[in-house]
N, C-alpha and C positions, 0 to 999 in steps of 0.2 A: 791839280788833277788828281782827281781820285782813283782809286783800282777797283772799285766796285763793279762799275760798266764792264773794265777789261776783263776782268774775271767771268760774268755774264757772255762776255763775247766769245772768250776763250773757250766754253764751255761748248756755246752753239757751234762753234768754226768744228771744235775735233768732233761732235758729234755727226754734222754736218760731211767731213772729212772721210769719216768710217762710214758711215752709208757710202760715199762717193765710192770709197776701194772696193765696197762689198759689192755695188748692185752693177756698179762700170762694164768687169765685162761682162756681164749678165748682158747688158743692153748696148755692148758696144757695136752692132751691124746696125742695131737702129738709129743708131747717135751717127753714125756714117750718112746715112741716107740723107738728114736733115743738115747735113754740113756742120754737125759739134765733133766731132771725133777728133780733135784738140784735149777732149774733155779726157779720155784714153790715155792721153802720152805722159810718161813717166815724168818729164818734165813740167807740167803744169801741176800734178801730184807733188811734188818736191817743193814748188812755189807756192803752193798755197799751203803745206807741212809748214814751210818756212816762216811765212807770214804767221801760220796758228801759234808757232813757238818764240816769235817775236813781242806779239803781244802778250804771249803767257808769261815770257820773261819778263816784260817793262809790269803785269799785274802782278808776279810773285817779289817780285824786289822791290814795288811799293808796298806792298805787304808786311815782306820783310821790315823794312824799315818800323814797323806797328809791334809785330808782336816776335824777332828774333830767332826765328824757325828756319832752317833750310831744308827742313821736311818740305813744304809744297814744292819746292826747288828740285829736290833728287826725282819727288816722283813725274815732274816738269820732263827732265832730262831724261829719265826713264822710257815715261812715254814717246819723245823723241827719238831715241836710239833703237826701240821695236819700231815704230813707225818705217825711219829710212831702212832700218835692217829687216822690214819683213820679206825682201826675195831672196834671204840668206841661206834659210833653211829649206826652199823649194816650196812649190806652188799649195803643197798640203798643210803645212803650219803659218800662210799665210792670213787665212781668216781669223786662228786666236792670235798671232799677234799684230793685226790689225785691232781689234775688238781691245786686246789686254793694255795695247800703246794707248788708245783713246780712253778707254777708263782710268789710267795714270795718269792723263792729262785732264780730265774731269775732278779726278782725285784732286789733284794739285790746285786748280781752282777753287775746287770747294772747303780743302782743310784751310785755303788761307783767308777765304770769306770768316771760315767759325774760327781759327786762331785769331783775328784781329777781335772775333766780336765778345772771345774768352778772353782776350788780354785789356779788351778795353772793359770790360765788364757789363757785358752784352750793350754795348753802344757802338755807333755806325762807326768806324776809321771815320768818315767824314769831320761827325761830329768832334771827337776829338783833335782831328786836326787844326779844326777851325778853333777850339779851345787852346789848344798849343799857339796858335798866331797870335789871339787875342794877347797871351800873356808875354808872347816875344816881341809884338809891337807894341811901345810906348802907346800912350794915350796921347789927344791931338797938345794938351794942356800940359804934358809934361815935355812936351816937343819945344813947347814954347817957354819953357824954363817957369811956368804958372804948378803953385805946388797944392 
């Protein structure tokens, strides 16, 4: 499995995410009307946070394993603790750090997209991966004791 996709995914969810906090209650009478006002409750915000930073996690620590950085890592976690912590400081420092959590977690995506693709010397993680295998699985002929 590679972290390319997750990282892609991880990008869209917190982007995705930060709209949700920003425009919600903007249009939460409306979202009532049509029977979404689930969309509102702090609880489905928490669960789909959760999920964003599950998958950020399983791409930053495949990542990790590439190029050695727990740079994308801290600003991973960063963005996670403004996230859950943004009704800490009351309703007015809510939108920058909504906004600030979601670009730490963009952040964190994208330096680990460019660290793997500066450590592997601008080549996919994939592709090296799949060169790493090649050279950790024997060949079928040396499997077979044929030299």
């Amino acid at each position: 499995m590679h972290h390319k996709p997750l990282d892609k995914a991880g990008i869209f969810v917190a982007v995705i995410c930060a709209l949700h906090c920003i425009f919600v209650p903007v249009i939460l009478p409306t979202l009532a009307l049509v029977g979404l006002s689930f969309l509102g409750f702090e609880l489905f915000e928490r669960i789909i946070l959760a999920i964003s930073l599950l998958i950020g996690g399983i791409a930053v620590v495949m990542g990790m394993r590439h190029h050695r950085s727990w740079v994308p890592f801290i600003f991973l976690g960063l963005g996670g603790v403004m996230y859950f912590g943004k009704n800490t400081f009351g309703s007015a420092w809510e939108p920058l750090l909504i906004v600030t959590g979601a670009s730490f977690i963009v952040v964190a995506h994208s330096l680990n997209l460019h660290l793997c693709r500066v450590k592997n010397k601008n080549k996919a993680c994939e592709e090296v991966e799949a060169i790493q295998q090649d050279i950790a699985e024997p060949s079928e002929q040396a499997k077979e004791g044929v030299v």
